[in-house]
TIMARMI-545467 format. One record per residue (C-alpha): residue number from 0; residue in three letters; x, y, z. Coordinates in pm, 1 decimal, padded with zeros to 6 digits, always signed. Each point is the difference from the previous one (the first is absolute). Layout:
# TIMARMI-545467
  seq  type         X         Y         Z
  NUM   ALA         X         Y         Z
...
***
This chain:
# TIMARMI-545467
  seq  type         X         Y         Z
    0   UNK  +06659.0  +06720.1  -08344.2
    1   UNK  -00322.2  +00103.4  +00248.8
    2   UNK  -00194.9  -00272.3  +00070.1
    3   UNK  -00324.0  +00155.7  -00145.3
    4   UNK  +00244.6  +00070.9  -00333.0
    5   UNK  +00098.0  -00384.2  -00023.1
    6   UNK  -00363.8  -00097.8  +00077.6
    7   UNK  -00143.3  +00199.8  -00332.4
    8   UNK  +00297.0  -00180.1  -00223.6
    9   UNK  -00059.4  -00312.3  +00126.9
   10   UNK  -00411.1  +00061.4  -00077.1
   11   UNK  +00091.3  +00055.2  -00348.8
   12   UNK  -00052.2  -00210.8  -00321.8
   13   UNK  +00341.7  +00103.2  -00137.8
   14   UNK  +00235.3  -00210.8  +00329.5
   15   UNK  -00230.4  -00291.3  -00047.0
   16   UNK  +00039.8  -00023.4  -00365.5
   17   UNK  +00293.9  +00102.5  +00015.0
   18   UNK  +00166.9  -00265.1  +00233.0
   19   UNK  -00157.4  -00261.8  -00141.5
   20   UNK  +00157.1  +00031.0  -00318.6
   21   UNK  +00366.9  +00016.3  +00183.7
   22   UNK  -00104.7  -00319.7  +00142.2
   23   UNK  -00101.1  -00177.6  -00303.3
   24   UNK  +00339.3  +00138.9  -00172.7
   25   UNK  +00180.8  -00215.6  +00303.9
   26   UNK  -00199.7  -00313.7  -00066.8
   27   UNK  +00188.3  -00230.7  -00215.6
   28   UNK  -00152.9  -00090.8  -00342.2
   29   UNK  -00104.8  -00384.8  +00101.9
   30   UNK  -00150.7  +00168.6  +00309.3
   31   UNK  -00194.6  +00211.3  -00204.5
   32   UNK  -00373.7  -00147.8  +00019.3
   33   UNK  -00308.9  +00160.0  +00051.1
   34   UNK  -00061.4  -00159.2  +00378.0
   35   UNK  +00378.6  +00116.4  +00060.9
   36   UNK  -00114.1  +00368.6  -00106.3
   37   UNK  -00312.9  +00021.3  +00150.9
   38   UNK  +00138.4  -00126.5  +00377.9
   39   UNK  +00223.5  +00259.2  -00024.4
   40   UNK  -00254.9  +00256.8  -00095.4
   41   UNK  -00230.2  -00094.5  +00288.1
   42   UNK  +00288.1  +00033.8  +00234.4
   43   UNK  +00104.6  +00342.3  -00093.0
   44   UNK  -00359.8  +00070.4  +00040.8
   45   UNK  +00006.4  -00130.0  +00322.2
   46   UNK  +00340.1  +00156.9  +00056.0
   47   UNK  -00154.2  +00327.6  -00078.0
   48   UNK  -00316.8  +00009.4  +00197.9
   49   UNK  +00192.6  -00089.4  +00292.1
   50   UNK  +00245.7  +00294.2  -00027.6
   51   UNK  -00371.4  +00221.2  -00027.0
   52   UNK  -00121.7  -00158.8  +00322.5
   53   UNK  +00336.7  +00093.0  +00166.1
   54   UNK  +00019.0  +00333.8  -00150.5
   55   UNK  -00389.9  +00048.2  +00114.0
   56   UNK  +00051.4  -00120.5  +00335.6
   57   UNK  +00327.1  +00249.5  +00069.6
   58   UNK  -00153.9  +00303.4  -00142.2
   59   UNK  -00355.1  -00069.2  +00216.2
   60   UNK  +00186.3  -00070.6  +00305.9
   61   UNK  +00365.2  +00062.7  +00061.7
   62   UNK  +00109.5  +00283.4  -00277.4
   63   UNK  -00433.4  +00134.9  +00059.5
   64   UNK  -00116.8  +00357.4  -00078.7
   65   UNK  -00132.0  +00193.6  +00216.7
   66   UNK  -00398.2  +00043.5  -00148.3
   67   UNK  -00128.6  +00277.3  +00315.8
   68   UNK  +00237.6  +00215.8  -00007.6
   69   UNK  -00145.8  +00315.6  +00113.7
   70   UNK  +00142.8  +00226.7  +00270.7
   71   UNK  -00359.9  +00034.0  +00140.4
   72   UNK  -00059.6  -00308.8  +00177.9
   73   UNK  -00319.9  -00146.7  +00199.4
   74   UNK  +00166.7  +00101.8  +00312.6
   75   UNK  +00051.5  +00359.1  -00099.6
   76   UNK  -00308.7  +00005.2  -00120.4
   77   UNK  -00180.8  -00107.5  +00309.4
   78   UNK  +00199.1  +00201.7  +00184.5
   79   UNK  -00151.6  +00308.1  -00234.7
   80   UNK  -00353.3  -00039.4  +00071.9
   81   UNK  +00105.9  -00045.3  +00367.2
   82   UNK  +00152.3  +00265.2  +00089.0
   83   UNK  -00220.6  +00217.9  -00311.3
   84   UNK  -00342.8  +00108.1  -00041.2
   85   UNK  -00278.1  -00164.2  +00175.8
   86   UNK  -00189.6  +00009.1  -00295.5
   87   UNK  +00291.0  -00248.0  -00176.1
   88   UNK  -00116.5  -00285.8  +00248.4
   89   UNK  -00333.3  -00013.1  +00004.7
   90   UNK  +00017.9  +00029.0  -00418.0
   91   UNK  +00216.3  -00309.8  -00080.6
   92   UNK  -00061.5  -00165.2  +00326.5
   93   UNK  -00381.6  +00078.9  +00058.7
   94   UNK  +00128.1  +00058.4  +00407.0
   95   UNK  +00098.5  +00339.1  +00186.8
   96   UNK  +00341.6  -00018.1  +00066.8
   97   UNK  -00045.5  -00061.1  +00413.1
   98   UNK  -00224.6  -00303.7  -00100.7
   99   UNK  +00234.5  -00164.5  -00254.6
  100   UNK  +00272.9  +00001.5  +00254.2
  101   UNK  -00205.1  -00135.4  +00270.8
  102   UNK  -00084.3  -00284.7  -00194.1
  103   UNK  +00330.5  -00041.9  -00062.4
  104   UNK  +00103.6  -00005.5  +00365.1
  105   UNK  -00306.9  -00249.0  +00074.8
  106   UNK  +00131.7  -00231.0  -00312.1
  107   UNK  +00317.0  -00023.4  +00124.6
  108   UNK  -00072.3  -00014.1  +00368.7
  109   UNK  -00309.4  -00212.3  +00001.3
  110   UNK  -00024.9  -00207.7  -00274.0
  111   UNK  +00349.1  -00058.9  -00107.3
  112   UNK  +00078.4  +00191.2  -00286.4
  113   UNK  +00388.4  +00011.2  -00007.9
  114   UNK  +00224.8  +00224.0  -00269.8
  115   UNK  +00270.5  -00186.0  -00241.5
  116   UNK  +00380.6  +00125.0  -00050.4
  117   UNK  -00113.2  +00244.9  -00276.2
  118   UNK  -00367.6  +00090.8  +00052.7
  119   UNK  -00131.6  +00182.2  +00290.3
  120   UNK  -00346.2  -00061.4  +00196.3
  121   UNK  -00134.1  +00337.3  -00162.6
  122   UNK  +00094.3  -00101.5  -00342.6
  123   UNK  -00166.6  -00346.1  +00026.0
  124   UNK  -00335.3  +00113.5  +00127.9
  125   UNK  +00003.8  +00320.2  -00290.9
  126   UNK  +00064.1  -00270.0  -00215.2
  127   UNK  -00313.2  -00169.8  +00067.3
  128   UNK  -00220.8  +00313.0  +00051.7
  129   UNK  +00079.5  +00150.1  -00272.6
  130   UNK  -00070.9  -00338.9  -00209.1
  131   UNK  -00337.8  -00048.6  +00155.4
  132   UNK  -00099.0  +00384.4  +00004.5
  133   UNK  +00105.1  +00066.1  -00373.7
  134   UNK  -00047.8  -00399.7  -00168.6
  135   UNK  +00330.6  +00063.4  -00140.0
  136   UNK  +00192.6  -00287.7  -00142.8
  137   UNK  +00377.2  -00111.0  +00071.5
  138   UNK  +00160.0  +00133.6  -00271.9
  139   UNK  -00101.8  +00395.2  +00117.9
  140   UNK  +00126.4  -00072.9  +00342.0
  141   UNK  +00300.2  -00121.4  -00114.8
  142   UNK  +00088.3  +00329.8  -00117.0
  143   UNK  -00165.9  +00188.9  +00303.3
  144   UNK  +00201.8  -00206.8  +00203.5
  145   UNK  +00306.7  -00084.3  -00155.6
  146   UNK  -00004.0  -00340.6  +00065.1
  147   UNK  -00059.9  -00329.4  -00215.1
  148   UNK  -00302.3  -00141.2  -00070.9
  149   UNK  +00072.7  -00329.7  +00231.5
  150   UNK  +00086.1  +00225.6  +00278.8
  151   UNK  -00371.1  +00222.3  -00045.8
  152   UNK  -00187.4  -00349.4  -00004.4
  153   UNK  +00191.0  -00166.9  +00288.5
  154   UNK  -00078.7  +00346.7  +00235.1
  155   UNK  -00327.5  +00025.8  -00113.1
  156   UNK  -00102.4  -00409.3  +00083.2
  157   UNK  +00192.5  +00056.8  +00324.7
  158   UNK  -00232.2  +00347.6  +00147.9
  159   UNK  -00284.7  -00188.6  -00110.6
  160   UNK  +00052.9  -00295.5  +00201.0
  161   UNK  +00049.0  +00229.7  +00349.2
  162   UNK  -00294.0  +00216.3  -00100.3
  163   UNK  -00161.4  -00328.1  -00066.1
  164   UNK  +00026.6  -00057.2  +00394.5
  165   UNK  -00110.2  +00365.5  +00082.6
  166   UNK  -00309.8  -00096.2  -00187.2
  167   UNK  -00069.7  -00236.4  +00235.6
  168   UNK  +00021.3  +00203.3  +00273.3
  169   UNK  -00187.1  +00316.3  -00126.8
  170   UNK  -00277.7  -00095.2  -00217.7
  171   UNK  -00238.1  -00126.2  +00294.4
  172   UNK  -00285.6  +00129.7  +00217.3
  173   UNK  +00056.0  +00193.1  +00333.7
  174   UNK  -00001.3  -00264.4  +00283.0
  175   UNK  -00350.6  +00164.5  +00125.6
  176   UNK  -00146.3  +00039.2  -00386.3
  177   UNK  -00302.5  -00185.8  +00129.6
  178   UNK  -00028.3  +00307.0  +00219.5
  179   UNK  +00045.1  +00316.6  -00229.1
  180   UNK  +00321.4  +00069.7  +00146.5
  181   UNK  +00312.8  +00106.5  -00263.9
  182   UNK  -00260.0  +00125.1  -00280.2
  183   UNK  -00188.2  -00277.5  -00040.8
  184   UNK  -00280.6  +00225.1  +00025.1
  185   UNK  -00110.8  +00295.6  -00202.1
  186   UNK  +00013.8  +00319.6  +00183.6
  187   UNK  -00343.8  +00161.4  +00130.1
  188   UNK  -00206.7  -00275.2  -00074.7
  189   UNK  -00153.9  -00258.4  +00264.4
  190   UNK  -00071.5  -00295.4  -00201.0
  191   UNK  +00227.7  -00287.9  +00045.9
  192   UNK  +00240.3  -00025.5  -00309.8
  193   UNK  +00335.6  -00137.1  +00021.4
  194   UNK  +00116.0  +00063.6  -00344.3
  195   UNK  -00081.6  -00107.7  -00369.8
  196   UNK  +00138.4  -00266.2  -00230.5
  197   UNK  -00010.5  +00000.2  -00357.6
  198   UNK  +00171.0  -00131.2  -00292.2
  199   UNK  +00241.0  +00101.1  -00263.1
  200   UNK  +00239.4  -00076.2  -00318.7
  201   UNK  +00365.8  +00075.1  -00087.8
  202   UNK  +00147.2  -00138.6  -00331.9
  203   UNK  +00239.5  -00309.0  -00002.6
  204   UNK  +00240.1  -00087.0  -00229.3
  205   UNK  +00014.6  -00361.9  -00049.1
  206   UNK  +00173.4  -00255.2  -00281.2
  207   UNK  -00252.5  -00068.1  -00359.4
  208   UNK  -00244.4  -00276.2  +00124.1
  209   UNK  -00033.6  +00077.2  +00366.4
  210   UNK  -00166.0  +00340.1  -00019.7
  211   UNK  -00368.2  -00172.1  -00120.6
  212   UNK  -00116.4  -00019.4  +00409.2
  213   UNK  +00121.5  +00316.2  +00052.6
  214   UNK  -00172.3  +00169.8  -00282.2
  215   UNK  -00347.8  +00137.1  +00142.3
  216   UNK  -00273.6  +00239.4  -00068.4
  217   UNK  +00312.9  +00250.4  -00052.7
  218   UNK  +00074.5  -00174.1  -00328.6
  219   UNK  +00394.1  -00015.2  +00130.2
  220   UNK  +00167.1  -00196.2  +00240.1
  221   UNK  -00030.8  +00135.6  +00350.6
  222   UNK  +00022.4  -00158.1  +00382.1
  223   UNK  -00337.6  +00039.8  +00232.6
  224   UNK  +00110.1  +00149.6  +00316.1
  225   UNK  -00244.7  -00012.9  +00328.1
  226   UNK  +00041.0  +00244.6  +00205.3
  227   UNK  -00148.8  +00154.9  +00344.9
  228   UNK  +00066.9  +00375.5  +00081.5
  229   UNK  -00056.4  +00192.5  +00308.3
  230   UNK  -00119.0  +00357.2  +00050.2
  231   UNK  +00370.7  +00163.7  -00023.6
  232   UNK  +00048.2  -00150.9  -00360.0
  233   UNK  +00228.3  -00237.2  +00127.6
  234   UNK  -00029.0  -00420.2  -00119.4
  235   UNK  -00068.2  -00223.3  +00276.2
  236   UNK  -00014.1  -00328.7  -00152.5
  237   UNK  +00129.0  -00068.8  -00416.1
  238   UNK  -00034.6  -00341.2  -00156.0
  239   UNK  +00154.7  +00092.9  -00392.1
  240   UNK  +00097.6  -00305.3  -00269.2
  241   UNK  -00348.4  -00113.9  -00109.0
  242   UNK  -00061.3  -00020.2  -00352.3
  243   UNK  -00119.7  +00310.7  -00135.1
  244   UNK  -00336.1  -00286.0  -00137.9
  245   UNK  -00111.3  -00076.3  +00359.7
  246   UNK  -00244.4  +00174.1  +00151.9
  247   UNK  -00031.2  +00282.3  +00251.9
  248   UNK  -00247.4  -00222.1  +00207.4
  249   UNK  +00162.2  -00344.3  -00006.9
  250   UNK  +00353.0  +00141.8  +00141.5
  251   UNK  -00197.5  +00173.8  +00279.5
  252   UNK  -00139.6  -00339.4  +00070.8
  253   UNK  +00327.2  -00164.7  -00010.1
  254   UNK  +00181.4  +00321.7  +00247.5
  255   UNK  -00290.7  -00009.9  +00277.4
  256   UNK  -00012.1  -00394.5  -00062.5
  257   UNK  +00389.9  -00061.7  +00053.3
  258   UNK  +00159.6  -00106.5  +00346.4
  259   UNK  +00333.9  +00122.6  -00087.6
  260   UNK  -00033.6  +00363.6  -00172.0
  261   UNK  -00073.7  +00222.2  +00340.6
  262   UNK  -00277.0  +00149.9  -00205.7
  263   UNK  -00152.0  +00273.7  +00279.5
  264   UNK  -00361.8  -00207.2  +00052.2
  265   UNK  -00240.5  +00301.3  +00151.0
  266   UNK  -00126.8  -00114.0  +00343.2
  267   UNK  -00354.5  +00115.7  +00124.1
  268   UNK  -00201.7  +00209.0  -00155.1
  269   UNK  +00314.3  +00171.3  -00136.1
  270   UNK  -00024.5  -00057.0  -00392.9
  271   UNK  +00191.4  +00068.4  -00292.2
  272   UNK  -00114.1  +00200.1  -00328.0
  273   UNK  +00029.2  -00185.8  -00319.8
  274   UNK  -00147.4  +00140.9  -00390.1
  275   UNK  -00239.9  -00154.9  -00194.3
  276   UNK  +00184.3  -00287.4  -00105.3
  277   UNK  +00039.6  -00197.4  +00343.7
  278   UNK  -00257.5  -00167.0  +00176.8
  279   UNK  -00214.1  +00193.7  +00280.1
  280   UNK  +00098.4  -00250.1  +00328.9
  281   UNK  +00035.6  +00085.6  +00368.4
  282   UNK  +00311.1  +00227.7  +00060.7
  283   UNK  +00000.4  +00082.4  -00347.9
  284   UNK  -00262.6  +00275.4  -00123.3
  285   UNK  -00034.4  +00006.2  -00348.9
  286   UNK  -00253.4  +00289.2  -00176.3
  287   UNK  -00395.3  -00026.1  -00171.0
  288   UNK  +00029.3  -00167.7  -00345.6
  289   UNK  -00196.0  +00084.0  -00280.4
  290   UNK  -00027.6  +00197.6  -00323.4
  291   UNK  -00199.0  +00310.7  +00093.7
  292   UNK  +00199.8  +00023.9  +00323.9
  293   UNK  +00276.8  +00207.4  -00004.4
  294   UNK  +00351.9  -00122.5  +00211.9
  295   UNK  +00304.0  +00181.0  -00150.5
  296   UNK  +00080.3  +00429.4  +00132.1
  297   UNK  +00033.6  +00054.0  -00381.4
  298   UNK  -00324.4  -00104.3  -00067.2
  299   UNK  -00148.6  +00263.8  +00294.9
  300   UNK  +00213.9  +00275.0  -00146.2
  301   UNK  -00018.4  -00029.9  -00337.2
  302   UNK  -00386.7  +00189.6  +00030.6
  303   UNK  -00028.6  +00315.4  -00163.8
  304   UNK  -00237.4  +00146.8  +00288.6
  305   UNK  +00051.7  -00050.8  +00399.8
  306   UNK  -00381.8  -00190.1  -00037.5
  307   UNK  +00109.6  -00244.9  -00162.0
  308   UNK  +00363.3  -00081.1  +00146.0
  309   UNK  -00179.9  -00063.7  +00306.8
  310   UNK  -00063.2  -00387.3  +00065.7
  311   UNK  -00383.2  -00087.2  -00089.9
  312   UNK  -00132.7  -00236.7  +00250.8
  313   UNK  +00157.7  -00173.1  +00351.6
  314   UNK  +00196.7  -00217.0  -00204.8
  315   UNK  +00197.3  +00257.4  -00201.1
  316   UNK  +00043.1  +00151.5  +00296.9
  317   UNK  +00200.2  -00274.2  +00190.7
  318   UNK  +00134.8  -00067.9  -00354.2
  319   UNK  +00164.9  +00339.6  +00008.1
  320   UNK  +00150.6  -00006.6  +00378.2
  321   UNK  +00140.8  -00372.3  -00036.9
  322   UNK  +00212.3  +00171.0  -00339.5
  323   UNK  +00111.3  +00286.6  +00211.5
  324   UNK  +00132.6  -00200.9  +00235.8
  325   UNK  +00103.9  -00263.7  -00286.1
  326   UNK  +00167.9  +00249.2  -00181.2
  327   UNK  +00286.1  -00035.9  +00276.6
  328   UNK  +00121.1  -00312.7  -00224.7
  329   UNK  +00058.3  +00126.7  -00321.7
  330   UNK  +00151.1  +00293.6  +00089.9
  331   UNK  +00268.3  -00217.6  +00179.6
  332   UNK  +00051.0  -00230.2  -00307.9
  333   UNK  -00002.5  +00379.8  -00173.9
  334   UNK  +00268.6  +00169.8  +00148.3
  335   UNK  +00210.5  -00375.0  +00009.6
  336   UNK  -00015.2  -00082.2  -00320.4
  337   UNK  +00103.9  +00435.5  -00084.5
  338   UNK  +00271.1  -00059.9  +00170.8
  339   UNK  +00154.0  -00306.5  -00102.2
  340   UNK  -00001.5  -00037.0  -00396.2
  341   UNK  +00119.3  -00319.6  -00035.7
  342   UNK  -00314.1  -00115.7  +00111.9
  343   UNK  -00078.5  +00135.0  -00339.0
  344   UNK  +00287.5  -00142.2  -00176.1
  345   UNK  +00098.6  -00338.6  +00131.1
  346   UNK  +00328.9  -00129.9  -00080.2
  347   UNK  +00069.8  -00357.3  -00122.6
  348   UNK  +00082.6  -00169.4  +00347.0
  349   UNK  -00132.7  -00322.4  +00125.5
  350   UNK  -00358.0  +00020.9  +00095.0
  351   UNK  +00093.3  -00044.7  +00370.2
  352   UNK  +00219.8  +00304.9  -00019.9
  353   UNK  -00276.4  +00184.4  -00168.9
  354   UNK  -00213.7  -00066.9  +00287.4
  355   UNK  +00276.5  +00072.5  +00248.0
  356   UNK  -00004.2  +00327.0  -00129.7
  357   UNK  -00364.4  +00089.9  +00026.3
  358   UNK  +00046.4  -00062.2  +00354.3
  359   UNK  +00305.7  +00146.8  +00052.2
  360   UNK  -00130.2  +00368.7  -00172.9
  361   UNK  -00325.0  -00094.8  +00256.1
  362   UNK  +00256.5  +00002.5  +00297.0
  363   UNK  +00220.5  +00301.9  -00112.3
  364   UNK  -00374.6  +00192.3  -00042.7
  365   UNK  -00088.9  -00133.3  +00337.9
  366   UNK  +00310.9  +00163.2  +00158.1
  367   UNK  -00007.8  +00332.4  -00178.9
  368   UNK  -00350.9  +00061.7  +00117.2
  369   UNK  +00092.9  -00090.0  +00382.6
  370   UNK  +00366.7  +00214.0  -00014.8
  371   UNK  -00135.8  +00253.6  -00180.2
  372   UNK  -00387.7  +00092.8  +00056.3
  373   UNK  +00061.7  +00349.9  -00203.3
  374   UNK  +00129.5  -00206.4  -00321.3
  375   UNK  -00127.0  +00191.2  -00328.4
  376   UNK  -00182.3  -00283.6  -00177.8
  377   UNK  -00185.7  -00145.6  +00298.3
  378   UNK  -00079.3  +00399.1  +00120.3
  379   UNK  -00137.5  +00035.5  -00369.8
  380   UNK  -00175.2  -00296.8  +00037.5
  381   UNK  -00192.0  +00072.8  +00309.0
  382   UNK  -00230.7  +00212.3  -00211.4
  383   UNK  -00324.2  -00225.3  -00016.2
  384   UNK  -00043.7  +00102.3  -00375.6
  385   UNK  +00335.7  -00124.5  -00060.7
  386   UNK  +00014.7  -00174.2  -00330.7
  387   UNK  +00309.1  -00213.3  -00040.8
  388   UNK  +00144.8  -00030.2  -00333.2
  389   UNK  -00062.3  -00343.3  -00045.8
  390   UNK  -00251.3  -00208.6  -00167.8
  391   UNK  -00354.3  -00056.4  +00191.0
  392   UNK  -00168.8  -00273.8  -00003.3
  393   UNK  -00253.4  +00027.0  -00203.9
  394   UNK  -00132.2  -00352.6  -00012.4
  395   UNK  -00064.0  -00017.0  +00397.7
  396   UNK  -00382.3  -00098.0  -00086.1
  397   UNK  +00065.1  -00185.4  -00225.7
  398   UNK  +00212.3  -00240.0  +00259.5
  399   UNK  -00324.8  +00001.8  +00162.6
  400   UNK  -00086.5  -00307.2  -00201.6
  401   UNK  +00221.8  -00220.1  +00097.6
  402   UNK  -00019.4  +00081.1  +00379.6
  403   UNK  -00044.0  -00247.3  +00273.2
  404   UNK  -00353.2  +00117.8  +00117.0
  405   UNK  -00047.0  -00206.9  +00371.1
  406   UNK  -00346.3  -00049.8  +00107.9
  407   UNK  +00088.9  -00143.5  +00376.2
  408   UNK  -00130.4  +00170.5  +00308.9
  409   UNK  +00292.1  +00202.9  +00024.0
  410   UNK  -00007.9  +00197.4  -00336.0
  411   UNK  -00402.7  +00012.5  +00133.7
  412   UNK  +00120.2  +00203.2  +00265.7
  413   UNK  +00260.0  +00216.8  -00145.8
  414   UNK  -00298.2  +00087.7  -00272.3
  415   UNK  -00162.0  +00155.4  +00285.2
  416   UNK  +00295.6  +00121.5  +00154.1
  417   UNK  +00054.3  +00219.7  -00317.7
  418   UNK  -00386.2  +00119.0  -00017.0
  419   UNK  +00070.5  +00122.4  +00371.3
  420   UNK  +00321.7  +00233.2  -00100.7
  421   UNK  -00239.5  +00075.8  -00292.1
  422   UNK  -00263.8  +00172.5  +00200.3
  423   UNK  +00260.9  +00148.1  +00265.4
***
């Protein structure tokens, strides 16, 4: 009899029953008592979930059936898009097919990635790609890949850990940033920006009871995520994991505060734009608050007439040439967060892995934009009326409130350091 034939008889009612009356007819009448009978009865119930467990055991892993059994496996199916279409690649990886295999090659090379008996360096890295570009969930790439769901979440934790290291080395500052040099400096202009920082939120899935700090103005739980931009759209400094609760101003204290987070300090009268909702400091220029004055491009061009999209006084004016410039922030989060849709879509990993993989889809970004300069979504996004298809902030005045106004000599002198760009 096949084991998963002997394993359904024994799970029957009928053999238990059934063998327990056999025994009871081999009992001898002055044996016959009801503790006699029931010992019996528990032991052929023991008897018989035993011989399950066995059965179990032998089925799931000696006599085991095969569950991915298609012809097409992840190797052919890498090796498809490979050697196919261009167009394949950069769909379900979000890379051109010369830059996915480079950062193979630099995985493996540099940072240690190394492939397993059955699963190749190109199938490891689409693995996590297409994950992070599509917020797909295991169960779909078992069947895209043909492999078990323990094998998808063991590949996946294992790219994420080396990209975790090429995030260290890519998302910083040029060694000169201080000095304009590597597009830390917008083009024709004289002024002495370095880049832009701003904040922004990606959902987290966490456990019922832990989500109430990360529940902000959103109304769902999210993680804050500080980040500093240059002037190619590239992230030189990301600090993601704070409650989605805490505000945009008190982590920016806590970055340009810390001795151990290499934020990018500005040095001279090199400075930093910030919105609204940070506080107007030296190296950080911040824009004219107020009610009647306007701040956001949308405001300027949402005029019916050419009179009246044109900024009003001195202060709309500067207002409207610190956004420009500003703008250079959210279209980076814009055409991140468009490419990777799990940003969108967390799955339920630990929050630590969550935040590994903010940084890690910052780091992959980072190296797309310096491999390939003529990518589609960051050529799109050069377009100063670019409007990502994300969510704006709309409540960037209204973080005004609870901003850290300084009144020392320094923010003295960067008020008057702003009225002098103002009238230039």
């Amino acid at each position: 009899m096949e084991p998963w034939k002997v394993k359904d008889y024994a799970s029957t009612e009928s053999w238990s029953f059934k063998d327990c009356a056999l025994v009871q007819q081999n009992i001898p009448d002055d044996e016959k008592d009801e503790h006699t009978i029931h010992e019996n009865m528990e032991w052929l119930i023991l008897c018989q979930l035993t011989a399950t467990s066995i059965l179990t055991y032998v089925e799931n892993y000696i006599h085991k059936v095969p569950c991915r059994t298609s012809i097409r496996t992840g190797h052919k199916f890498i090796e498809e898009i490979l050697n196919g279409h261009g167009m394949r690649c950069y769909q379900d990886f979000r890379l051109t097919k010369p830059v996915f295999m480079e950062l193979c090659r630099e995985l493996t090379y540099k940072y240690g990635l190394q492939p397993t008996r059955a699963m190749s360096i190109y199938e490891e890295v689409g693995i996590f790609l297409m994950m992070c570009a599509h917020g797909v969930d295991n169960r779909l790439m078992q069947e895209i890949f043909n492999h078990s769901g323990e094998t998808i979440s063991r590949h996946f934790h294992r790219v994420l850990k080396v990209i975790g290291k090429l995030a260290g080395d890519i998302i910083k500052p040029h060694p000169n940033y201080n000095d304009g040099e590597g597009y830390h400096k917008p083009q024709h202009c004289r002024i002495a920006l370095i880049g832009a920082i701003d904040g922004t939120h990606v959902k987290v899935r966490l456990p019922q009871g832990q989500a109430i700090p990360y529940i902000g103005r959103k109304g769902f739980a999210t993680q804050n995520i500080l980040a500093v931009v240059d002037f190619n759209m590239c992230f030189t400094f990301a600090w993601a994991g704070w409650e989605g609760a805490a505000h945009d101003n008190r982590i920016f204290g806590e970055a340009i505060r810390g001795s151990n987070l290499n934020f990018p300090h500005p040095k001279g009268k090199k400075y930093y734009l910030v919105d609204a909702g940070y506080s107007h400091r030296l190296g950080y220029m911040g824009p004219y608050k107020g009610e009647n004055i306007r701040y956001h491009l949308e405001d300027f061009r949402r005029a019916r007439t050419s009179q009246l999209r044109a900024p009003r006084n001195m202060k709309e004016k500067f207002n409207y040439l610190h956004s420009s410039c500003r703008n250079i922030v959210e279209r980076t989060f814009g055409v991140w967060k468009a490419r990777w849709n799990i940003l969108a879509n967390m799955p339920y990993y630990h929050i630590d892995t969550q935040r590994e993989i903010v940084l890690a889809t910052m780091a992959v970004h980072n190296y797309i934009r310096k491999k390939n300069v003529a990518d589609h979504a960051f050529l799109i996004a050069e377009d100063e009326s670019y409007e990502p298809d994300i969510e704006r902030d709309i409540e960037a005045f209204v973080r005004v409130m609870h901003s850290e106004n300084g009144n020392d000599q320094n923010n003295i002198y960067w008020m008057a350091v702003r009225v002098h760009l103002q009238l230039t």
